[in-house]
N, C-alpha and C positions, 0 to 999 in steps of 0.2 A: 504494500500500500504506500501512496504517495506520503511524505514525511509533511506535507504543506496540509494535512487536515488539521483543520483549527483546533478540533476538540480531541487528537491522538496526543498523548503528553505521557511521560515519566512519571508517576508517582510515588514517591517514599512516603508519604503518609497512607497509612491502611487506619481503619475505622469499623468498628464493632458495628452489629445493627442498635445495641444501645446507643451507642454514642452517635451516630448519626440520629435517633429520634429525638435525643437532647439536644443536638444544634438545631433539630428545625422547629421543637418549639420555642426553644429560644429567639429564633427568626422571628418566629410570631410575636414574642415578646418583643422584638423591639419592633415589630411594624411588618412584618411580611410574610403575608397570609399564608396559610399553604395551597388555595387553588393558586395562588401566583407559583409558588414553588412546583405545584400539578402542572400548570402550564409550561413552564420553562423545560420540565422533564420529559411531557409529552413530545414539543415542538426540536427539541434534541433530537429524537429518537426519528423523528419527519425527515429532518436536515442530514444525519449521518445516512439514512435509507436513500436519499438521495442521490448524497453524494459517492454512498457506494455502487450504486446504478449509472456513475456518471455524468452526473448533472441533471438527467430524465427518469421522471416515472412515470410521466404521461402513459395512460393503457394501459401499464403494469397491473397487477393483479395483484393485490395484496387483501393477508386473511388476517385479523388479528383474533387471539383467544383474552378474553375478556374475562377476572376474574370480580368478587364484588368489594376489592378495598379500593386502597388508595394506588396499588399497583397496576387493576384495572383500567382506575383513570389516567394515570399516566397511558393506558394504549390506546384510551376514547378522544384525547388530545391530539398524540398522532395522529390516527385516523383522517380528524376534522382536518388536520396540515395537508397529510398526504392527497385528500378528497383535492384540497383546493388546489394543490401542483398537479393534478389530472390525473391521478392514480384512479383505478377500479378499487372500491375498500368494500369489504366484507367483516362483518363483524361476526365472531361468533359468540356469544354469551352462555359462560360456564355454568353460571345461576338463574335462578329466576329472575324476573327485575324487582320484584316484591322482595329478594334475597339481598338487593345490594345491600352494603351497609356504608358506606364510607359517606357522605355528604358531597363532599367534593365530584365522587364517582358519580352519584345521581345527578347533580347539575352538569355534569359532561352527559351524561346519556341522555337527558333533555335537548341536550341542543342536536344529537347525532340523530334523536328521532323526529327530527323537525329537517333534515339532511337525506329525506324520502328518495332526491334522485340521485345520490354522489355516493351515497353510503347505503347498504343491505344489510341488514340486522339479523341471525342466522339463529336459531337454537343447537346446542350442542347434541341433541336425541335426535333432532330433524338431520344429523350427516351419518348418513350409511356407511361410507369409505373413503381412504384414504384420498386428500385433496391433490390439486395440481398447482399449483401457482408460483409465481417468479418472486414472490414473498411469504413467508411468516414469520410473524409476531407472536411471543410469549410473552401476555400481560395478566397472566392468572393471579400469583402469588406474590412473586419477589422474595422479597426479607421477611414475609408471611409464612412462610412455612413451621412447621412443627410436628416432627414426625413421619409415619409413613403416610403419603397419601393415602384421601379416602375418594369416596365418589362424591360429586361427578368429575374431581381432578383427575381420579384417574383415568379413567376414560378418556379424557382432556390429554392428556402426557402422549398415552397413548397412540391417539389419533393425529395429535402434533408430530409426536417422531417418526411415523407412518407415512405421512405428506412429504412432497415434494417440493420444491422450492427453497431460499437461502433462510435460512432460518436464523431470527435476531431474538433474544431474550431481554427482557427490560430488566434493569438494576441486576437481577439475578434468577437464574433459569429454574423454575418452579420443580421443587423436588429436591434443593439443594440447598445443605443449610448455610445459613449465608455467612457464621463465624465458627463453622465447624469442616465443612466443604462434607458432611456426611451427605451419603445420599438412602433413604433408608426405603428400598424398594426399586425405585424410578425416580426419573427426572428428566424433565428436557431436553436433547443436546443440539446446543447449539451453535450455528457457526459463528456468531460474535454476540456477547454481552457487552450494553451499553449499561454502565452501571454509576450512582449517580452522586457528587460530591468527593468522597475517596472511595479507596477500591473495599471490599469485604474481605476480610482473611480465610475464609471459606471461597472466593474465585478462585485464589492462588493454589489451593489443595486440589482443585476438582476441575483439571484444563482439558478433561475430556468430554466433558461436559459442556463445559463455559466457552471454550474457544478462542478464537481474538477476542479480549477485553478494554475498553474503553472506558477511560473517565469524562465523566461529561460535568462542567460545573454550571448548576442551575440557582443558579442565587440565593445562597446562603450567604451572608455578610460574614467575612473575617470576625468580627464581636461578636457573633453565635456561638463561637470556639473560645476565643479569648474571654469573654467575660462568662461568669457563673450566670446562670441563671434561673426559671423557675422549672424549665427541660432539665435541670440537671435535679432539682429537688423531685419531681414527678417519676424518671424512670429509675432514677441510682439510689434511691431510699426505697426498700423492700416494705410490704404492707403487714401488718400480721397476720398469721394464718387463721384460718375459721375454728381451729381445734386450739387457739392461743391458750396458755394456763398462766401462772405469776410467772415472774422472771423470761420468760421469750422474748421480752422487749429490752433486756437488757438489765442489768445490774450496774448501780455506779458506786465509786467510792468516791469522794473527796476529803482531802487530808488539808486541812489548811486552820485559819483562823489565830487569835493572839489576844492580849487584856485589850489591845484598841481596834480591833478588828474584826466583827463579829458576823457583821451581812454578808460580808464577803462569800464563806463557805456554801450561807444558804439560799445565795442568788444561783449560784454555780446548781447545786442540788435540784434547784427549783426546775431550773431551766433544763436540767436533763430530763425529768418528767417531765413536761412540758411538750417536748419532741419525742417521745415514746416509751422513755425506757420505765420501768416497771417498779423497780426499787433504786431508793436511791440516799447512803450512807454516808454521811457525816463524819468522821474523825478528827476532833478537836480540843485542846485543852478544857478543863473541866468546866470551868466557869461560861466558857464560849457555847458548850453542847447543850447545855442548861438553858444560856438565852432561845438559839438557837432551836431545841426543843418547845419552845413557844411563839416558834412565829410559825409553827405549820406542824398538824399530825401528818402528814404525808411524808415529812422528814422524817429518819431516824438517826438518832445521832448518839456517839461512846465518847465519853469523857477522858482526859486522861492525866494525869496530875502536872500540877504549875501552870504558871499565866502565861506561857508560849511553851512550843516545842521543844525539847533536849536532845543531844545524843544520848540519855538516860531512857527513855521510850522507846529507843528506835525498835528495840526487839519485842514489846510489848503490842506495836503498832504494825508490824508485821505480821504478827500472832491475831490480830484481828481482820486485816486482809487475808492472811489465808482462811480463817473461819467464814468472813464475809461471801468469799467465792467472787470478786467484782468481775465485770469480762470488761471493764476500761477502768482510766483512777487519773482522777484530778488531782493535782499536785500544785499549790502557789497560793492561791487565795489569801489573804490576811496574813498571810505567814507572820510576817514579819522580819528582821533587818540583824537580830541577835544572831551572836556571832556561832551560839552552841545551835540555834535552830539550821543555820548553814550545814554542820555538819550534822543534824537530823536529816536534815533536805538529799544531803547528797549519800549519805551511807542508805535509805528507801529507797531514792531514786537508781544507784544500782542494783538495789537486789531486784527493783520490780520490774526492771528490761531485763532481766536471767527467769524471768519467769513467765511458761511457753501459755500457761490457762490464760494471763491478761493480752487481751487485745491491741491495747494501746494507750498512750500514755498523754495528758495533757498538760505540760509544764507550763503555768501561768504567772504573773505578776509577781510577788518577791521571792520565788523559787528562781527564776531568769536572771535573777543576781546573784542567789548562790551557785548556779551554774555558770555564770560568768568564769570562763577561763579555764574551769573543771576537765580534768584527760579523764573524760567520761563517754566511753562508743555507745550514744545512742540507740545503734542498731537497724536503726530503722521504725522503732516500736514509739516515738515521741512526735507529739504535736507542738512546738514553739508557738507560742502567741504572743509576741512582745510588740509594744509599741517603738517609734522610730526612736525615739531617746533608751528607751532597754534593748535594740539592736546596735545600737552603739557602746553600750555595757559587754555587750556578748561578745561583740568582735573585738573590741576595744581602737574604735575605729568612728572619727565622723561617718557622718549620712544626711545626705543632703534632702530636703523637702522634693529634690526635681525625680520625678517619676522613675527614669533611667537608673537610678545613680541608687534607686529605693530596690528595684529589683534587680541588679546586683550585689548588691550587698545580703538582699534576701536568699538568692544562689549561695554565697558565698556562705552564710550562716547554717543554709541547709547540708553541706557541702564540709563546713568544717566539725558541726555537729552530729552530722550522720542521720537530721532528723529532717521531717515536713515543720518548716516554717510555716508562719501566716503574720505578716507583717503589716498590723493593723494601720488605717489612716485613711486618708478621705477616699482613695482608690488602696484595696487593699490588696496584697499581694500575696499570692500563697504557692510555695514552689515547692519541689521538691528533686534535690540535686540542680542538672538545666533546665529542667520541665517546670514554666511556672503558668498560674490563670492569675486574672485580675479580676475584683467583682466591684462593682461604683455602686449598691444601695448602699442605704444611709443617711444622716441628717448630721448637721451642726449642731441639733439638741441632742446628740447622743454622747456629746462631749461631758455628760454629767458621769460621776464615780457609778463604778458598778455596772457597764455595759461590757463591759470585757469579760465579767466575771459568768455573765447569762452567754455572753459565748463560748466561752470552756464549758459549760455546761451542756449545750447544745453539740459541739463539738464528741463530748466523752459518750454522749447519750447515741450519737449516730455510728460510733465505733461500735457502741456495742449492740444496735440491731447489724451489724453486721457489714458497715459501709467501706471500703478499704482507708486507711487514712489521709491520704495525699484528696480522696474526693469527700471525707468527710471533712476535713476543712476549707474546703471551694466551700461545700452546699455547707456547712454552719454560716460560714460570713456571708454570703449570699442571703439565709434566713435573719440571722441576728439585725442585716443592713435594713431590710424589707421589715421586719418586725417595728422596728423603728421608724420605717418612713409610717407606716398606718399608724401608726402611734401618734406620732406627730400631725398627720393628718387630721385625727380627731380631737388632740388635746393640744396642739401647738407647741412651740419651742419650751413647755414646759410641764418635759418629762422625767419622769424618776425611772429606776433600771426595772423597779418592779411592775411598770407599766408596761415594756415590752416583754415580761413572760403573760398576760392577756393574751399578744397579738402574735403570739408565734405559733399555737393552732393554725391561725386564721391565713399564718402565709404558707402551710401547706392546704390547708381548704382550698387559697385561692390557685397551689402552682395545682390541685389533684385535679381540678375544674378545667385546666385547660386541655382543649382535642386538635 
């Protein structure tokens, strides 16, 4: 093939079928619809058929197989292209029309039934045998699949690989999983897959299938990837199951608090319930656990003697995380600035990256000073969330206010720490190792004490329904930003921390609402 096709290109980014659903509702989130995104994928799939026919398709015959998502409609879109460059288009429909489900789908199949002379509308039981034509189109499935085919797919596959003609499969050739390259049964084969944004790591396995493969870019904004979004809270946050019992949602511990410090732990706590997790454990000096135990039964909290931390506890404090069982653990809160709580901080903090049952670890507020400097291998198992003045603690290194200057330094802490950074501030940055995202919710009323604190909290709470941690602190600062803007939306620039655990339900209600 000529090397001058616009849309033939190299790709080294490969992309999950999650993570393609997360940028395109994020697309929506920032403005672009997905029939725009239906349309662009459609009218691709017109243009490459085209130009692999050499600029003509006048009288060509082309069949497409029609399934009822969103993949469908990407083949109702071509059609409509192909009708208008003088193509013969037959449709054939997998489902009934009553079956489609996608919305987008139905508003393309509206217009193709009103297309009486350019377009033929076929039932998939009305074709006795194997077709003839200079095209077909595989618009059943795509990234749809799951499992072995059932009917009328099958039939559909079938009768597709039986025909004659070049055969193009949309995004991914139905039958084929599209981040496993399994095929379980049957599948399409086809002579090229246009497939849409990046490639699937499931094309790469399965090339006798798929064929020549193409990326086609259909308007997803660069900021659908880079920034966090509410695609990233709806697909990469698991739901509970229908059989859920206590603890499924996550167990937390948080170790924190001091005689001047007391909200701190149980903002942190709050806010892990809040976001899902189920139980959620306090460990604090005696006087603290006590207050503490009165701003909420849903808390539960253990005392432990003196008005802060010692290396005197460390073993007793251990002795109740392993009793506790947490599957993440908060660590900074209220600590405090004593010299002996530093070494409580840091003789916990490594036993509890040597231990395989906890999840993951979230190091906040004056734990990121006693780690300052610390020859401590993270592991991989720690959340950093320091602000741009305690990333200059860590590194022992200015940091400039300028964007650039913020997420290098943020690599670099990830990088020297061994941990996921999240480097809060008006555009927050959250990397791990060179891989970083940036998420912009948020307000200038969140600049009150105690908003950092609901976000460890959110953070520990999503590690332990199960979230990996580099994406559970995208989507916590993502929720914690959003939480705040509704916050502020309805109370104005003056909010307290305990006002944005209210609206942290309410900003998964609103990312779970979006389709």
């Amino acid at each position: 093939m000529s090397k001058d096709y616009k849309y033939v290109g190299k790709r080294k980014d490969i992309a999950t079928v999650r993570d393609i659903r997360a940028y395109e509702l994020n697309a929506v989130w920032l403005g672009v619809p997905l029939l725009l995104l239906m349309e662009n994928a459609g009218k691709s799939v017109a243009d490459y058929i085209k130009y692999r026919m050499n600029g003509d398709v006048q009288d060509k015959e082309v069949y497409i197989f029609v399934g009822k998502g969103g993949n469908g409609g990407d083949g109702l879109v071509a059609a409509r292209h192909l009708a208008s460059m003088g193509a013969k288009v037959f449709i054939i429909l997998v489902y009934r029309e009553n079956e489609i489900e996608h919305p987008d789908t139905r508003f393309n199949l509206n217009i193709i039934k009103h297309m009486d002379r350019s377009v033929k509308l076929l039932r998939l039981d009305a074709i006795n045998e194997p077709l003839k034509s200079d095209i077909l189109i595989d618009a059943m499935l795509g990234v749809g699949v799951k499992g072995k085919p059932r009917e009328p797919i099958a039939s559909a596959i079938k009768l597709f690989n039986e025909s004659e003609g070049f055969k193009v499969a949309v995004d991914v050739p139905t039958g084929v999983d599209p981040d496993t390259g399994h095929v379980a049964g049957m599948a399409v084969k086809a002579d090229v897959t246009i497939t849409f944004h990046k490639i699937k790591p499931g094309l790469i396995r399965a090339r006798e299938y798929v064929g020549e493969v193409i990326v086609v870019d259909i308007g997803i904004p660069p900021e659908a990837e880079i920034y966090v979004g509410p695609g990233d809270v709806k697909v990469k946050v698991p739901r509970k199951p229908i059989d859920a019992h206590k603890g499924v949602g996550g167990r937390i511990v948080v170790i924190g608090g001091s005689e001047l410090y007391t909200g701190a732990p149980a903002l942190a706590a709050m806010a892990s319930l809040r976001t899902g997790a189920d139980l959620a454990f306090v460990l604090a000096p005696q006087r603290v656990a006590n207050i503490i135990a009165s701003y909420s039964p849903n808390i539960i909290s253990y005392g432990f003697k003196g008005e802060y931390f010692t290396e005197e506890v460390v073993d007793e404090v251990l002795g109740y995380v392993e009793k506790l069982r947490p599957h993440s653990v908060v660590i900074g809160p209220g600590l405090g600035l004593n010299e002996s709580t530093k070494t409580f901080t840091l003789s916990v903090l490594k036993d509890l990256v040597q231990r395989n049952d906890i999840k993951g670890i979230v190091v906040d507020a004056d734990a990121l000073k006693h780690l300052a400097g610390a020859n401590i291998d993270l592991r991989g198992k720690v959340v950093l969330t320091p602000h741009r003045r305690e990333l200059s603690i860590l590194l022992n290194l200015d940091v400039e206010e300028e964007l650039q200057d913020r997420i290098q330094k943020c690599i670099l802490a990830s990088k020297t720490y061994n941990a996921i950074t999240l480097l809060k501030g008006h555009i927050d940055v959250i990397c791990y190792g060179e891989d970083y995202r940036l998420n912009k919710t948020g307000t200038p009323a969140m600049s009150v004490g105690g908003t950092g604190d609901v976000l460890s909290g959110i953070i520990a709470s999503l590690i332990a329904r199960g979230v990996n941690l580099y994406e559970a602190a995208q989507i916590a600062a993502y929720i914690n930003g959003r939480a705040g803007e509704l916050a502020t939306n309805t109370l104005g620039e003056r909010i307290t921390a305990t006002d944005l655990l209210d609206y942290v339900p309410k900003v998964f209600i609103e990312a779970e609402n979006m389709h």
